[in-house]
DRENPA-359351 format. One record per residue (C-alpha): chain; residue in one letter; residue number from 1; y, z, x. Coordinates in steps of 0.5 Angstrom, whole numbers, plus 500, padded with zeros to 3 digits. Layout:
BEGIN
('A' 'A' NUM (Y Z X))
...
***
This chain:
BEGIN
('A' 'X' 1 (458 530 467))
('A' 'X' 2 (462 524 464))
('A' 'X' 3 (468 524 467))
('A' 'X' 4 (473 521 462))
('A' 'X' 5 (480 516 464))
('A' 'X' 6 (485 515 458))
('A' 'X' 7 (485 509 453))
('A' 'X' 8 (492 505 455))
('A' 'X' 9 (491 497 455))
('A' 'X' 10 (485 497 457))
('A' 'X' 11 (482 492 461))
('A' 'X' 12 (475 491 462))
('A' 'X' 13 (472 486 467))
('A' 'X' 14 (464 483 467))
('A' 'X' 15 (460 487 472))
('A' 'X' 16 (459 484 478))
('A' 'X' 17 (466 484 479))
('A' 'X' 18 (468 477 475))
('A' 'X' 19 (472 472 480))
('A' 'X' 20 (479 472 480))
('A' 'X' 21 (483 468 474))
('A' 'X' 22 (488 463 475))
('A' 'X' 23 (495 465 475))
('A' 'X' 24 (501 463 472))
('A' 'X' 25 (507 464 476))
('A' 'X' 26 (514 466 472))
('A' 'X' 27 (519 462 474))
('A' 'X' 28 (526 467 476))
('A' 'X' 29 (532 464 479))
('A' 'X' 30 (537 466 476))
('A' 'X' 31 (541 459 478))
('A' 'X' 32 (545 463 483))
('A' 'X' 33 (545 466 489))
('A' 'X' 34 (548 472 494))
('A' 'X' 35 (551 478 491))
('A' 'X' 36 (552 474 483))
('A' 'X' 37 (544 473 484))
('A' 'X' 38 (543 481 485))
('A' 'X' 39 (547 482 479))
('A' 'X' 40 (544 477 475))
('A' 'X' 41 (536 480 477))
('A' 'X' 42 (532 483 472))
('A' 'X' 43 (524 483 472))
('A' 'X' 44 (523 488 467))
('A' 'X' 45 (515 488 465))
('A' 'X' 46 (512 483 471))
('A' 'X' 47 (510 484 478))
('A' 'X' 48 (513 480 484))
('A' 'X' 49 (507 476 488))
('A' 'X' 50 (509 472 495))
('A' 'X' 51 (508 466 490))
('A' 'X' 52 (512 468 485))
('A' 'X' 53 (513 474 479))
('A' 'X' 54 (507 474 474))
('A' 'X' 55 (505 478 468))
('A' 'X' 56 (502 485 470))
('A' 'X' 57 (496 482 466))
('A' 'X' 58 (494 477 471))
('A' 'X' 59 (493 482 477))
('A' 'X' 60 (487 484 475))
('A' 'X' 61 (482 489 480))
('A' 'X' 62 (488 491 485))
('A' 'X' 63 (488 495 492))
('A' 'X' 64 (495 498 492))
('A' 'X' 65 (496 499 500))
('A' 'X' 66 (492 495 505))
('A' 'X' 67 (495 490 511))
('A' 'X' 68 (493 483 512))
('A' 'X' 69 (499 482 517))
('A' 'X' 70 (501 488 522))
('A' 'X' 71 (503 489 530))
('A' 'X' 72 (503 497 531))
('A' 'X' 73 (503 496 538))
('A' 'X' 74 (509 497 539))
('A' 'X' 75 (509 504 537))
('A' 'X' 76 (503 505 542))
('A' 'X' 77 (504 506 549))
('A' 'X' 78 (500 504 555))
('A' 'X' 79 (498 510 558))
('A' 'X' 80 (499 514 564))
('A' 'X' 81 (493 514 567))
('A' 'X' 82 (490 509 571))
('A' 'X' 83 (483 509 568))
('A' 'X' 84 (485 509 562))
('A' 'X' 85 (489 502 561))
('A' 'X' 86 (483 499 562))
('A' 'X' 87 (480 501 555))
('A' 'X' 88 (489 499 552))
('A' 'X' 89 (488 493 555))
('A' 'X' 90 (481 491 553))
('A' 'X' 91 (480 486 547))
('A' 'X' 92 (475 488 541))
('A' 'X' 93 (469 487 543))
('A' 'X' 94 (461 489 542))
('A' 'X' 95 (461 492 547))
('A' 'X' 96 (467 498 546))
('A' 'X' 97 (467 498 538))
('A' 'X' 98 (464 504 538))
('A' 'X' 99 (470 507 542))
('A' 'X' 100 (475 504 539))
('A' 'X' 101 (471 506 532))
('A' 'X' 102 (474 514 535))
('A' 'X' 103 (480 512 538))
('A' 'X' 104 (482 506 534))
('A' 'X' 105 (489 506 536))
('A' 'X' 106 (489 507 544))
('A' 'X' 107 (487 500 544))
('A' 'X' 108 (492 494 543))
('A' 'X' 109 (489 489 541))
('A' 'X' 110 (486 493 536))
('A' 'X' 111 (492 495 532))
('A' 'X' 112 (495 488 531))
('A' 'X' 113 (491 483 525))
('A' 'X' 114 (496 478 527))
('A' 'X' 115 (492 471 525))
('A' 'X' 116 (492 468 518))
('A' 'X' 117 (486 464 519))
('A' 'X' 118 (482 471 520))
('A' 'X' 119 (485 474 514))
('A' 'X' 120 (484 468 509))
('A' 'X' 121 (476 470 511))
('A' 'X' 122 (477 478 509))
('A' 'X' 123 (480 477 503))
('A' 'X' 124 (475 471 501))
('A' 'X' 125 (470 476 501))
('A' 'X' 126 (474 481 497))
('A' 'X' 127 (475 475 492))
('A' 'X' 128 (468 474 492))
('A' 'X' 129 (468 482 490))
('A' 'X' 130 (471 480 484))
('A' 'X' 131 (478 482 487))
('A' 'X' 132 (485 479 484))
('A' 'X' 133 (490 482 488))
('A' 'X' 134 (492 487 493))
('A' 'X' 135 (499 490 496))
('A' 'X' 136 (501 488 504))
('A' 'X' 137 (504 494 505))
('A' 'X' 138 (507 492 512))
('A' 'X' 139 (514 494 512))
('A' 'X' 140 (520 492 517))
('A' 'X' 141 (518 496 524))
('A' 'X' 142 (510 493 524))
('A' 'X' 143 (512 486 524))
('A' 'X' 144 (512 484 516))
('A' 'X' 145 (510 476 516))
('A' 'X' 146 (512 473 509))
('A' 'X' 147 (510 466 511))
('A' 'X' 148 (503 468 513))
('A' 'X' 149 (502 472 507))
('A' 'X' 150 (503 467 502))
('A' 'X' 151 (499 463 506))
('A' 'X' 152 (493 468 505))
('A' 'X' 153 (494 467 498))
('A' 'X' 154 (494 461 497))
('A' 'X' 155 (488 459 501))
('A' 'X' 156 (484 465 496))
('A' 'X' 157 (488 466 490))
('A' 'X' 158 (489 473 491))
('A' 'X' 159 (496 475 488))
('A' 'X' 160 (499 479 495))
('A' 'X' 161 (505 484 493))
('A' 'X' 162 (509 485 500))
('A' 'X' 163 (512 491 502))
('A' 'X' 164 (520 493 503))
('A' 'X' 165 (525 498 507))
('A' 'X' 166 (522 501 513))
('A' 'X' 167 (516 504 516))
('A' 'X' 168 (517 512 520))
('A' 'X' 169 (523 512 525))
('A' 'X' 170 (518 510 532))
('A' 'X' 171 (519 504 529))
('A' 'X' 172 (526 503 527))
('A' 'X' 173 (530 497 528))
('A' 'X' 174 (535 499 534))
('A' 'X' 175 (541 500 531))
('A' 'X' 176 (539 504 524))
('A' 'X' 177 (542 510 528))
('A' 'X' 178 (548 506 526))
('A' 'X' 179 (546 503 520))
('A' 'X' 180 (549 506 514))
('A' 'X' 181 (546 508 507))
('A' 'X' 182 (549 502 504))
('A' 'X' 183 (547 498 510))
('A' 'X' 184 (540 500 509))
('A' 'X' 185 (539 500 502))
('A' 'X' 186 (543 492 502))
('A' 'X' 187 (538 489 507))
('A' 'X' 188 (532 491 502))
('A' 'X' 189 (535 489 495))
('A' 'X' 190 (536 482 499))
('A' 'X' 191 (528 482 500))
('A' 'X' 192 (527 484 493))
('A' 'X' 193 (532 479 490))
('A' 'X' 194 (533 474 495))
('A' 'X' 195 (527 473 499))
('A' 'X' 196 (525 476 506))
('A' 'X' 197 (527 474 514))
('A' 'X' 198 (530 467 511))
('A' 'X' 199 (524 465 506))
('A' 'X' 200 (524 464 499))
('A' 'X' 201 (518 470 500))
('A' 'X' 202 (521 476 496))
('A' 'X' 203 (518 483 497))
('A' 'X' 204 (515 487 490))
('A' 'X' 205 (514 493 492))
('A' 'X' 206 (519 498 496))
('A' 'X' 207 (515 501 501))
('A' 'X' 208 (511 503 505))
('A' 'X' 209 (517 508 507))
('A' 'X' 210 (514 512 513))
('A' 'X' 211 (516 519 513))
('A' 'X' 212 (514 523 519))
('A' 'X' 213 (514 531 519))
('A' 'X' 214 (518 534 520))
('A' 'X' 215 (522 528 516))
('A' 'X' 216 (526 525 521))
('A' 'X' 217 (535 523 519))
('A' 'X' 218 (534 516 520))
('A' 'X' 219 (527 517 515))
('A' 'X' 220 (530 520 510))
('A' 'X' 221 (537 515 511))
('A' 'X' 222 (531 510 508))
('A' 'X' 223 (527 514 503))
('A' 'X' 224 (535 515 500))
('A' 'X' 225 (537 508 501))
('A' 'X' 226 (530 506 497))
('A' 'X' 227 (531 510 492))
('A' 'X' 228 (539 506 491))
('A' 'X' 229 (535 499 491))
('A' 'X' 230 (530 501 486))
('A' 'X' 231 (535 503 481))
('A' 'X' 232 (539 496 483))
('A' 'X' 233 (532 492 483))
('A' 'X' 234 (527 496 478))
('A' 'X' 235 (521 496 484))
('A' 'X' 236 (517 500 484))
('A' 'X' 237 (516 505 491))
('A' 'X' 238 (511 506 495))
('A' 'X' 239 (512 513 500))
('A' 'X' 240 (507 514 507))
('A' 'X' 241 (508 521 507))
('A' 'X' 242 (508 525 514))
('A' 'X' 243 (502 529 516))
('A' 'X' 244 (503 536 513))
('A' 'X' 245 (501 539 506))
('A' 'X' 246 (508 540 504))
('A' 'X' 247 (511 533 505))
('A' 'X' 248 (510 529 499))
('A' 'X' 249 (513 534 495))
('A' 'X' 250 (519 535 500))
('A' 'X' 251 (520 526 500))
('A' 'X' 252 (520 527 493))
('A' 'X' 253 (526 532 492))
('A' 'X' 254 (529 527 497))
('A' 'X' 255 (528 521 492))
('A' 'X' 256 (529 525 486))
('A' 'X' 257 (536 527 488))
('A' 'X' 258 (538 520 489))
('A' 'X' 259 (536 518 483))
('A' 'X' 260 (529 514 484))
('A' 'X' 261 (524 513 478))
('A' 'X' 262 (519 518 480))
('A' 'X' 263 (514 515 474))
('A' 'X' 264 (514 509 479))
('A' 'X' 265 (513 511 485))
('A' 'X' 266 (506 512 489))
('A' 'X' 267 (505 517 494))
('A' 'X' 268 (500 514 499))
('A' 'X' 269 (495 517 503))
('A' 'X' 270 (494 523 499))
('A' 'X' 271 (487 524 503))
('A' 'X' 272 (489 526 510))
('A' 'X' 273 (495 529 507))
('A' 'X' 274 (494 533 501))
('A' 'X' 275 (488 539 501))
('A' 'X' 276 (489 543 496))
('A' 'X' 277 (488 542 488))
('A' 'X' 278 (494 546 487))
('A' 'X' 279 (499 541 491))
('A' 'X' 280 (495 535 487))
('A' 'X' 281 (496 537 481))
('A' 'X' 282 (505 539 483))
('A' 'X' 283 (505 531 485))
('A' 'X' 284 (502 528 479))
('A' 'X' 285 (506 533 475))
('A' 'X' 286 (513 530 477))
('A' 'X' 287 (510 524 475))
('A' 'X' 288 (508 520 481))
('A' 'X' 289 (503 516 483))
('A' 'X' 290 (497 519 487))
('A' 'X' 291 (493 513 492))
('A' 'X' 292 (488 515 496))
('A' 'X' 293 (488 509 501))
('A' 'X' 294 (483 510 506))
('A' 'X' 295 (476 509 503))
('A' 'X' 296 (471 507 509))
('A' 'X' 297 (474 512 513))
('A' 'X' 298 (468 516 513))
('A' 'X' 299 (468 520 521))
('A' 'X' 300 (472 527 520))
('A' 'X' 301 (476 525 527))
('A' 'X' 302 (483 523 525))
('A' 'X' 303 (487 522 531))
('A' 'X' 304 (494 521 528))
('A' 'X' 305 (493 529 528))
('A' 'X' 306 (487 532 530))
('A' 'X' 307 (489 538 527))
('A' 'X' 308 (486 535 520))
('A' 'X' 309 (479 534 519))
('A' 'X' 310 (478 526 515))
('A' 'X' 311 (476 527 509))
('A' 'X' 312 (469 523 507))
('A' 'X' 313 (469 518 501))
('A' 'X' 314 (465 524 497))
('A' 'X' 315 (470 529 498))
('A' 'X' 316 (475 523 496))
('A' 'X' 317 (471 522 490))
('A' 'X' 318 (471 528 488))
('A' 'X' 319 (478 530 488))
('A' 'X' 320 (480 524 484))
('A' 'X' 321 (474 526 478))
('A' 'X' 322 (478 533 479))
('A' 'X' 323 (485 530 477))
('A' 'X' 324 (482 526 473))
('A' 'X' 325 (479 531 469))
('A' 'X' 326 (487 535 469))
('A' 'X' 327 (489 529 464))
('A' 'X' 328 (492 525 471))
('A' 'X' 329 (487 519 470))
('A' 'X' 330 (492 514 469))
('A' 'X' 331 (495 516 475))
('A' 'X' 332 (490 515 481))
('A' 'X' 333 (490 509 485))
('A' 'X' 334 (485 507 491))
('A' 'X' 335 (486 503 497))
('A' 'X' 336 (483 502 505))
('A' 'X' 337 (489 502 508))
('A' 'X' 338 (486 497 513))
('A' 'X' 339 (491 496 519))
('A' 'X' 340 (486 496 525))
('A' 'X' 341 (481 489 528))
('A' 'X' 342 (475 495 527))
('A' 'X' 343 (476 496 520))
('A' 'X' 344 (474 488 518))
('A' 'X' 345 (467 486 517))
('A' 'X' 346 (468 481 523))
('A' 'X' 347 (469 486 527))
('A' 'X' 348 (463 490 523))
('A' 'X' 349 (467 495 519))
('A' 'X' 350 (467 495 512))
('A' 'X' 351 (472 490 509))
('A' 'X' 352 (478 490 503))
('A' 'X' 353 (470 489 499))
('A' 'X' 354 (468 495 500))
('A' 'X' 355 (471 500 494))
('A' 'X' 356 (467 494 489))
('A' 'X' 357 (461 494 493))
('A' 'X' 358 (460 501 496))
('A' 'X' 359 (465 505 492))
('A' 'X' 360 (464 503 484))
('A' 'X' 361 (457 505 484))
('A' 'X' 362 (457 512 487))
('A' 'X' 363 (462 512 481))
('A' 'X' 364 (458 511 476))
('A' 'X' 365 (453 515 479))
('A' 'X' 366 (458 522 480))
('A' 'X' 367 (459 521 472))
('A' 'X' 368 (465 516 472))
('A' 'X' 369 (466 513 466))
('A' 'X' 370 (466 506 466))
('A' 'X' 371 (475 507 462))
('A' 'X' 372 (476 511 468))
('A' 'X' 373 (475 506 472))
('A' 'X' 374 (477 500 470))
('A' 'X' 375 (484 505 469))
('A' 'X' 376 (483 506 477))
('A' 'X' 377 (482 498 479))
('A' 'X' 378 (486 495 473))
('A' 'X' 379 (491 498 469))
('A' 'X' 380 (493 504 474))
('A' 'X' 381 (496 498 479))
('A' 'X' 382 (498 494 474))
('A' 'X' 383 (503 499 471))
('A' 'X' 384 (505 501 477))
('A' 'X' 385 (507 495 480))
('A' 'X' 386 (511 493 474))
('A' 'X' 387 (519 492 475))
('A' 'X' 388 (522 496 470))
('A' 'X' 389 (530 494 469))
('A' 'X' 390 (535 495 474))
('A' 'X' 391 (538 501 472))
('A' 'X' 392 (546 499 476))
('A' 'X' 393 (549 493 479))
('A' 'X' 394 (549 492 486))
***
């Protein structure tokens, strides 16, 4: 079976994944600056980098959800029993890597990839791949860092998009109770338009927005909130959904009603969220994309919610070949969604690479067509993280 993507602009790149081309950033500004410069935004057709904007063309083989610079640690608490606080405490290790691989995010050190230099070395390797850009999906509440991620692109000349609005409410900034939609929906224009945290650094994707289930107040405050900011700005969304069959289809009801451009938002984490083809097939019919984010995850174990058997990338591989033959090729996007030390090589997990040198072949293998997945790695990321015009003044 040859399982066919459509022909959209297609791009095609050599085989072993080429090495990443040189980029030519555009320059924005607007001269201006506060709420004149915001009026004055308009990036229609180019894609926002931490370096700059770019054409949609230079992005080349891109991962749309991954961290290269995150602190869950705080959603984590230290547990209650004695003997217990040990393995909380305890770095990554030789010696606990194989606990840790089960029980990723009861050790602290494990959910914080906080060192640039470490990083600069894992994306490297993904560059070697043939790799050209990837999407930061770190949002306020989990420790953004836009210095150290323009770092990371410039020591390895991968293109980085970063993340905007908010993470799920654990994670909420201590007043958001008191924060209006206004007061929310302002502080991600800003990032987007004027830079994040006082650096010129500006966020390209609105995202990840974390959603819990059931959807909490202040969440869907920010997925009201995100939707106002991408009809001001044209970036696109990036949606964390809560772990529930239903979910993505109820935060897709809430951005609709607010006016979000569904053919510009991505739904991610489609594999521990969604089972049935019937709720894939209602997703990808209201025009979103669907990203399957956590490639390498192979154990069936999930402990966010261990009601919900992980599925492996064979499962993965066959849901997108069945979407794909539905007519929704151009609506697949894949990524790893690594967050923790025991996923990166140096720790001897799989690494950003993993999707181009363990993934790409068994496609090929199950009867991908190689149009199909160039439209997974090239020009699916390019389309969805293209800015469309702003659609009302700030």
């Amino acid at each position: 079976m040859c399982i066919q993507g459509e022909s959209r602009n297609r791009q095609t790149f050599a085989k072993p994944y080429g090495e990443v081309r040189s980029v030519s950033y555009l320059t924005c500004s607007t001269g201006d600056s506060g709420r004149n410069a915001m009026a004055n935004f308009n990036l229609e057709g180019n894609v926002q980098t931490v370096l700059g904007a770019i054409n949609p063309a230079q992005l080349g083989i891109t991962l749309t959800h991954e961290h290269l610079l995150i602190d869950m640690s705080p959603l984590f608490a230290p547990p209650e029993q004695a003997g217990a606080k040990g393995f909380y405490y305890e770095p990554v290790s030789l010696q606990n890597v194989g606990r840790i691989q089960h029980w990723a995010q009861r050790n602290a050190d494990n959910v914080q990839l906080t060192d640039v230099a470490t990083a600069i070395d894992e994306v490297n390797i993904y560059q070697q791949y043939g790799g050209g850009s990837l999407v930061d999906a770190t949002s306020i509440g989990i420790k953004r860092d836009a210095e150290g991620l323009a770092r990371i692109s410039r020591a390895t000349g991968v293109r980085i998009v970063m993340g905007a609005s908010y993470y799920v409410d654990d994670s909420h900034p201590a007043n958001m109770d008191d924060m209006t939609e206004d007061d929310a929906m302002s502080r991600i224009v800003l990032d987007v338009t004027e830079g994040v945290d006082g650096t010129p650094h500006k966020s390209g994707v609105i995202g990840e927005v974390g959603c819990s289930w059931p959807l909490m107040p202040n969440e869907r405050k920010a997925l009201r909130a995100s939707a106002r900011a991408q009809r001001i700005t044209g970036a696109p969304i990036l949606i964390h959904p809560g772990r529930d069959e239903t979910a993505p289809l109820e935060i897709i009801e809430v951005l609709r009603e607010a006016g979000a451009d569904l053919e510009r938002t991505i739904v991610g984490h489609i594999d521990r969220t969604v089972f049935l083809h019937e709720t894939l097939l209602q997703i990808a019919e209201s025009g979103c994309y669907l990203e399957w984010d956590l490639f390498g995850t192979e154990q069936s174990y999930y402990g966010a919610n261990s009601a919900i058997d992980m599925p492996n990338d064979a499962k993965r591989m066959d849901d997108i070949a069945w979407l794909a033959s539905q007519g929704y090729g151009h609506k697949i996007l894949v990524s790893h969604d690594i967050c923790t030390k025991n996923r990166l090589e140096r720790y001897g997990g799989h690494g950003y690479a993993y999707i181009l040198g363990h993934i790409v072949p068994r496609m090929g293998m199950r009867g991908f067509s190689q149009a199909l997945i160039d439209d997974i790695l090239v020009n699916n990321p390019a389309t969805a993280l293209t800015f469309a015009a702003p659609q009302e003044a700030s």
